[in-house]
Structures are given as structure tokens and as C-alpha cells.
N, C-alpha and C positions, 0 to 999 in steps of 0.2 A: 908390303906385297912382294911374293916373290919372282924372278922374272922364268925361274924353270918351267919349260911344262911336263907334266904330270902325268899321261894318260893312263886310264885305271878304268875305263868302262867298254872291255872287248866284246863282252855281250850284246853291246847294243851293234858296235861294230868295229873291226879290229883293223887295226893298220894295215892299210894292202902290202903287202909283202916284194922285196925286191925281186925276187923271182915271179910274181906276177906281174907285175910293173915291165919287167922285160920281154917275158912270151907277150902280154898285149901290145908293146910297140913292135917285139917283130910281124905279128898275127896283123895287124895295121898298113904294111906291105903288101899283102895279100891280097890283091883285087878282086879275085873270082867270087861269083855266090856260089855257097858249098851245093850246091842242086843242080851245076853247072856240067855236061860233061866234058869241055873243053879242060886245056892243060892248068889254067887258070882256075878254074871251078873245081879241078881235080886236087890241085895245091890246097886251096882252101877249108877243103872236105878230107885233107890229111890231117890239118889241126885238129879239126874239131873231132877226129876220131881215136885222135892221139890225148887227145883233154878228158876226151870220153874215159879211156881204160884208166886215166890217174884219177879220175873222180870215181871210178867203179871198183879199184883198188883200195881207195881211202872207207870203203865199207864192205869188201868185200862180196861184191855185186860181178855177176857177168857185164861186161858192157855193154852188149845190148840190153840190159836191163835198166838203162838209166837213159832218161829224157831229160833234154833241157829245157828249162823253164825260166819264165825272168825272176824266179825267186820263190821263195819259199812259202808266199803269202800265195800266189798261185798254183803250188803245187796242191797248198793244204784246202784251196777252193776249190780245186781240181775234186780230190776225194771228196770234199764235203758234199760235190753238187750232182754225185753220182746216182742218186733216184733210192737212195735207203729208204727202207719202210721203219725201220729204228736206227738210232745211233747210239752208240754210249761210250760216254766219253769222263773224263774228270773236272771240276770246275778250273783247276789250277795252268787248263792248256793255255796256249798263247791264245793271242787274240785274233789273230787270221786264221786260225782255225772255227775258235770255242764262238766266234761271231757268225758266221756261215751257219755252222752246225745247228745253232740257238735260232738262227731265222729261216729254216730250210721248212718245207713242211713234213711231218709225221715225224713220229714218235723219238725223244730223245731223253735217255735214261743218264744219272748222274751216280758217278759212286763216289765214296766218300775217300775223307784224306785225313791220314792222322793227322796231331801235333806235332811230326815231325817233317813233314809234310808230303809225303809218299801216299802216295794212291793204294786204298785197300784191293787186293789181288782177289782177296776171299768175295767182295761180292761180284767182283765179276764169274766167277766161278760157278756162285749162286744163279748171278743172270742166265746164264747158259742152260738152267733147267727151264725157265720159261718154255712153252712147247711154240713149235714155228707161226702158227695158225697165230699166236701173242705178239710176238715180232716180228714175223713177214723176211724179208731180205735185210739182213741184220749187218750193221757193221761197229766193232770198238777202234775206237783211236784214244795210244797214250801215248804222251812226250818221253821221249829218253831221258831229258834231263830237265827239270824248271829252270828258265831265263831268270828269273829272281833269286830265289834261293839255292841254286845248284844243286836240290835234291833229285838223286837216280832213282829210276821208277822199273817195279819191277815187269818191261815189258816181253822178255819174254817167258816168262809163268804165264802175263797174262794170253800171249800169244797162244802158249799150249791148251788155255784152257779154252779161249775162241775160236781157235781153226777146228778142234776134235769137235766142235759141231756146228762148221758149217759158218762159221762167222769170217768177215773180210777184215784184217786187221792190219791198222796204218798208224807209223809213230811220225813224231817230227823230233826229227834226229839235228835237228839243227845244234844246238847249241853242244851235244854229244860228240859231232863229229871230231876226229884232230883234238880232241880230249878224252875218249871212249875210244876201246878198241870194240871195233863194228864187224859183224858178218849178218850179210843180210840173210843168210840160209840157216847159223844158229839161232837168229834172235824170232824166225817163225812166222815173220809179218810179210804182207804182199805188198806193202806199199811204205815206201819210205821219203820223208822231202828233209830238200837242204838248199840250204843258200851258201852263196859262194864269200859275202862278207863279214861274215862270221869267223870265217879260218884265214886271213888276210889277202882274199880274193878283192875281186871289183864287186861294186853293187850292179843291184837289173840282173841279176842272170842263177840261176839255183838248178835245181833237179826233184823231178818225181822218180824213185828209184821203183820200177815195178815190176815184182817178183816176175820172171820165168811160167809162165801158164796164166798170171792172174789179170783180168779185163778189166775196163777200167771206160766208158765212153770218152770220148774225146772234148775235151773242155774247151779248145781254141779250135778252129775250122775253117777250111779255107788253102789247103794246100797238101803237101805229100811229105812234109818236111818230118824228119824223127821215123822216121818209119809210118807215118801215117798218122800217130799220135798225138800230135803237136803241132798246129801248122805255123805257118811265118820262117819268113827268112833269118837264120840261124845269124845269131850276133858272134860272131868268128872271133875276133877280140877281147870280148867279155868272157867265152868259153877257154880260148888258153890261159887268161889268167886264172881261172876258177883252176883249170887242169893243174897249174903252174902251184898253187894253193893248195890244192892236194896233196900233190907228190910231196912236199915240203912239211904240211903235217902230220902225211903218214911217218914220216921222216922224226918228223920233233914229239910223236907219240913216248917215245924213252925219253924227253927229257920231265915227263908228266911229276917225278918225284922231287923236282927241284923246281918247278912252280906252285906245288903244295908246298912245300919248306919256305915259300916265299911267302904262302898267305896264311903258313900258318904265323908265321912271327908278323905280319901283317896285325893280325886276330892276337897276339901277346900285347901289341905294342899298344892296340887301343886300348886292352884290357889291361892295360898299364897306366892311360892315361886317366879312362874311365871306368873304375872297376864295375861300374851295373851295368852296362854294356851286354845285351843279350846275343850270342849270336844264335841266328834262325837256321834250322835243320841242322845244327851239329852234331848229332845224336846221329844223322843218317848217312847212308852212303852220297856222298855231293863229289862234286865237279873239281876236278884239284885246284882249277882258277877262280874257283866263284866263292863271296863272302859277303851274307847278309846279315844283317846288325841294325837293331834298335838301342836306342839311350833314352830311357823313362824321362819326361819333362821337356824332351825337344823337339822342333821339326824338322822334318826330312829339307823342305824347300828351303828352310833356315841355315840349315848347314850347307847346302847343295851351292848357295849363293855364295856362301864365308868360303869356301875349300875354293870354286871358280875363282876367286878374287886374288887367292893365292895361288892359281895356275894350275888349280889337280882338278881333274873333270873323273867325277862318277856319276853313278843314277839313283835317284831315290825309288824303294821300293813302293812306292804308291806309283797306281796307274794318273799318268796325266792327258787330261784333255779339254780342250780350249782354255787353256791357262789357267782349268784348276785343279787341285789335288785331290782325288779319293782315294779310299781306302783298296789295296790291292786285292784283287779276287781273290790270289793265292793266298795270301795273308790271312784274308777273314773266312778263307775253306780249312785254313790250319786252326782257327779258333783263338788267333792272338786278337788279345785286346786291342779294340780300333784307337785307343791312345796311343799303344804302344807302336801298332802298324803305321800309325801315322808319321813316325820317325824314326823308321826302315831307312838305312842307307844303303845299294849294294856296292861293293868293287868286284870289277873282274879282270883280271890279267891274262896276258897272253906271250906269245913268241920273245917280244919286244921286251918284254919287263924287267926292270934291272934291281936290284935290294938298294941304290941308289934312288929309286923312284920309291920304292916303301920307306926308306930312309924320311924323304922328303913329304911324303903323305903324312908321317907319323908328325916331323917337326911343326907342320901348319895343324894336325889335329893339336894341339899337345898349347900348339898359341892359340886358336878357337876357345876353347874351356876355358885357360886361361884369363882371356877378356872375358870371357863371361861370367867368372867367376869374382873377378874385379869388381863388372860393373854391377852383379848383386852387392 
């Protein structure tokens, strides 16, 4: 067993960053409530509006376009619970969203996703001739980028083809952010959500980014806070680091070519160890840091255990819940075989990552097979 550790699963959450780690302990100082008008309240309400424009720069958003949220699973509830008479969305979104959306009542349209695992653009296209009287107050929501497979989705085609009639369109730009170069005004959409531990922010704290003109009811209630959008007393701490998080990946957006170089020899080395080794959405445009991969005959919690033992922590592409494994939505919308889904592995890397740590993922993949090749 080896004693390094390994981290390799940024998607799910990515090391806070030492520049957020420092705005929160100065931000921690700070006594005032930012809704304060005293000297105190006023210091306070400078952080949080100073976090504001690095999180509104990191996608090119006005700052008053961006609401704080304790995260992403709230922003993307926020839209979900807005009173649509339809929604249409892809099977492959996350699950705080694609679970709201699926339990909300009226009408929810599905379009489909190649083998590669990209959202077909053409039928939403299609959807849009529906006449209004079919869909009532119509909204699409697509992810920038899938959490599992790092496949880019084409959302704004899809934006151009839902706004030119009338439709509200909302991505979750989470795992895009600080990997993707973002403008919320080319990409066409009114609603955009992000969290802040994704890009090596604090957790609890994210953003609904909402276009300039575009309404939205109010999801939380109960005070004047955000503009009136959002109520509750502003988490000051959690927001500079998120700020702090921004600026730093808008920052590390250039070094995006030298974390694909990392996973592409990542994706050599296993395809070196295990040549059947499928990797999933290679074909497509994906995320420089993300790499998912199946090995015909194995399982995902199988390996997930052996690679922890050796100190390297990744995710398996099957959704887990209450300690058991099923087969990934995204997975079985791409049409891979549930054997094969079954033993999805993903890695995703980030700021932190060093070919030292691929080094070291490769040498425990490389003993893994090994013993098991033994002990056949």
C-alpha cells in the first residue's frame, strides 16, 4: 500500500485553493452583516461585491447579474421550480437538476444523446416548431459539460434555436466553469448556475447567473438580500472564497493545454496497461480534465476500493445511492452496455495536479491487474 495520496476526483470537488483559503480567513474578520448600513455592514458589503465581479468575470456576466446561492443544487432548483408549463431538458443532466425537473408537475420533454454522448441539437430545433397552445410557458435546460464523461454540449446552437421562439434557457455550467471559456451573452442563455467547489472554492455557497432582462420568481423568501432575489443573510466568507476561486481560474483558463497533456498520457498509460480499455466520449469535444473509462470484465466499486487502498481516490461512473451501485443515467442515454457501464471509472484533475500523481495512479493501476492477473 502506498502512503502518497493521490487526489484525482475534482469533479466531485476540488481542493480549496490557497487563495480562497486566505480571502475566507480575512473575510472572517469582518463582523458587519453585509445589509448593515453602519461602517461595519459597509466593510462587509465591499467583500461580497468585490467576489461578485470575480465570479461575474469568470463567465463573463455583468455583476449584478449574478446571485449568490449556497450552491448549485439550489440554483438549478431555483429554475426548476419556476411554474414551466414544459421543460425539456436531456437525460444525461445532473441530478439536482434532472430530479426537480422529473418531479415538478406539467409537461417534460427528453431529447436524445448520441454514443458520444452529446445532446442532439436537431431535436430541439424540432421541439421549437411545437405551436405555444402544445407547450404553454416553455423552458430547455442543458449542462455545459457532463460530470461523468466531460462531454461539451452544444448549448449555444441550442440557445439560438430556444430563445428565437420564446423559450427560457438555463445550463449548469458547473463543471464548465474555470475549464471553459464562458460569456454569458455569447452563449444566449438567461440563466446560468455554478458552485463554488468545483473550481477550488469553499462548499455551501454557488450562483444563479441571471441574464440582464430575464425574471425568474424568487425561490428563497424572507428578506431584501441580493437585490431582492435571494433572501438570507449573505455568507461573507464563503463568498470571498468563491470570489477568490474565480479570479484564480479565470487566471489558470491558459494553463487548460497542459492539463489535457496530463490526461491525455493519463489515457496512454492505462491504454498501456489495459489495452481494451474503452475510453467514453473521446470522439467528442470533453473537458481537458475529465476521463472516463470502462475495462470489459470489471467493476467500477471493485477497483474504486483496490486504487483507495493504494491512496488514489477517483469516482466510479455508476450513480451511487444508499450503498448501491447502478448503472449511470448518462451511461445508459449513451447506449453503452450496462456490463460495460458497470465498470466506468472517471478521473478528473485540476489546478493541483502534478504528472507525479499520473505517475503514481498509473504504478497502482499497473499492480491492480497485475494481482489479478496472478490470481486468475
Amino acid at each position: 500500500m502506498t502512503t502518497e495520496a493521490v487526489y484525482l476526483d475534482y469533479n466531485a470537488s476540488a481542493p480549496l485553493r490557497p487563495e480562497a483559503r486566505t480571502a475566507m480567513i480575512a473575510a472572517l474578520e469582518v463582523d458587519g452583516n453585509a445589509s448593515s448600513v453602519h461602517r461595519c455592514g459597509r466593510d462587509a458589503r465591499a467583500v461580497v461585491e468585490a467576489a461578485r465581479e470575480e465570479v461575474a468575470a469568470l463567465v463573463g456576466a455583468k455583476p449584478a447579474e449574478v446571485i449568490f446561492t449556497s450552491g448549485a443544487t439550489e440554483s438549478n432548483n431555483w429554475f426548476a421550480a419556476a411554474g414551466w408549463d414544459t421543460v425539456m431538458l436531456a437525460p444525461i443532466e445532473h441530478d439536482s437538476l434532472y430530479a426537480p425537473v422529473r418531479n415538478r408537475a406539467g409537461k417534460v420533454i427528453e431529447f436524445s444523446v448520441g454514443k458520444d454522448g452529446v445532446a442532439d441539437v436537431s431535436e430541439v430545433a424540432g421541439l421549437t416548431l411545437l405551436s405555444n397552445a402544445e407547450l404553454g410557458c416553455a423552458a430547455v435546460s442543458l449542462q455545459m459539460a457532463n460530470n461523468e464523461t466531460g462531454a461539451c454540449q452544444p448549448v449555444a446552437e441550442t440557445a439560438a434555436f430556444a430563445r428565437e421562439h420564446g423559450f427560457f434557457v438555463h445550463t449548469d455550467a458547473v463543471q464548465a466553469a474555470g475549464r471553459l471559456p464562458i460569456n454569458l451573452a455569447h452563449l444566449g442563455v438567461d440563466a446560468l448556475s455554478l458552485s463554488a467547489h468545483k473550481i477550488g472554492g469553499p462548499k455551501g455557497i454557488g450562483a444563479l447567473v441571471l441574464r440582464d432582462g430575464a425574471t425568474l420568481p424568487s425561490f428563497v423568501t424572507g428578506g431584501g438580500q441580493e437585490r431582492r432575489r435571494r433572501a438570507g443573510t449573505e455568507n461573507v466568507a464563503a463568498i470571498a472564497g468563491f470570489g477568490a476561486a474565480a479570479r484564480a481560474s479565470t487566471r489558470d483558463l491558459a494553463t487548460m493545454s497542459k492539463i489535457a497533456a496530463l490526461r491525455d498520457a493519463l489515457e496512454d498509460g492505462i491504454k498501456g496497461v489495459t489495452p481494451n480499455t474503452e475510453i467514453i466520449a473521446k470522439d467528442a469535444p470533453r473537458l481537458a480534465n475529465t476521463s472516463c473509462f470502462v475495462c470489459a470484465g470489471k467493476r467500477a466499486e471493485t477497483l474504486l476500493i483496490k486504487l483507495d487502498l493504494e491512496g488514489v481516490a477517483v469516482s466510479s461512473g455508476a450513480a451511487c445511492s444508499s450503498g448501491k451501485v447502478g448503472v449511470s443515467r448518462a451511461l445508459e442515454a449513451m447506449a453503452l452496455a450496462p456490463e460495460l457501464a458497470q465498470s466506468a471509472l472517471r478521473i478528473s484533475i485540476g489546478h493541483a495536479t502534478t504528472r507525479e500523481d499520473i505517475t503514481l495512479f498509473l504504478k497502482a493501476w499497473k499492480g491492480i491487474h497485475r494481482s489479478d492477473q496472478i490470481a486468475a
